[in-house]
N, C-alpha and C positions, 0 to 999 in steps of 0.2 A: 679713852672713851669708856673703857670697865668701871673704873673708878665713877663715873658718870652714873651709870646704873647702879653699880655697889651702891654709893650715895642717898640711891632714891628708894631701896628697898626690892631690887631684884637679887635672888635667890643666886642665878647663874647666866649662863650665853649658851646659843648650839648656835656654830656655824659650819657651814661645807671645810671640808681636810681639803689642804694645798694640795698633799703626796699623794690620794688616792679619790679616784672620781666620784665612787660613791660613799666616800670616807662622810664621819658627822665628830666634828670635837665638841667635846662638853667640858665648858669652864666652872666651876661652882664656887660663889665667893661666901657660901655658906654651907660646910659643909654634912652639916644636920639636914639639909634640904630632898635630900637623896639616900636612898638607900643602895647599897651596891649587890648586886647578884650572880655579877662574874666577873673574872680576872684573867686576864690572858698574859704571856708575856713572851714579848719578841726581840728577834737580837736580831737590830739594824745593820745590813751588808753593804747598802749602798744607797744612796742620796741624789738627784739628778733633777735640776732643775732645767727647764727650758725656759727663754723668756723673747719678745722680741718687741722693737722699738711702739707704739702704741701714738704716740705724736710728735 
């Protein structure tokens, strides 16, 4: 579906983070479109999904 928008001339995507509730991902399929102003870097310890039947 990226590909879809790529295509038609969007810049990026921001959708809600799976891993954190107030998390925001930002996809950028161009990446002159942005400027970056901070860098963080984190070392992942652990992974935990929950999920449960839906229909």
């Amino acid at each position: 579906m990226s590909e879809a928008f790529k295509d038609r001339g969007v810049d990026g995507l921001e959708y809600k983070s799976v891993l954190h509730s107030d998390g925001v991902n930002t996809a950028f399929f161009d990446v002159n479109a942005a400027t970056c102003l901070e860098v963080s870097g984190y070392i992942i310890e652990n992974v935990e999904y929950k999920y449960k039947k839906f229909i």
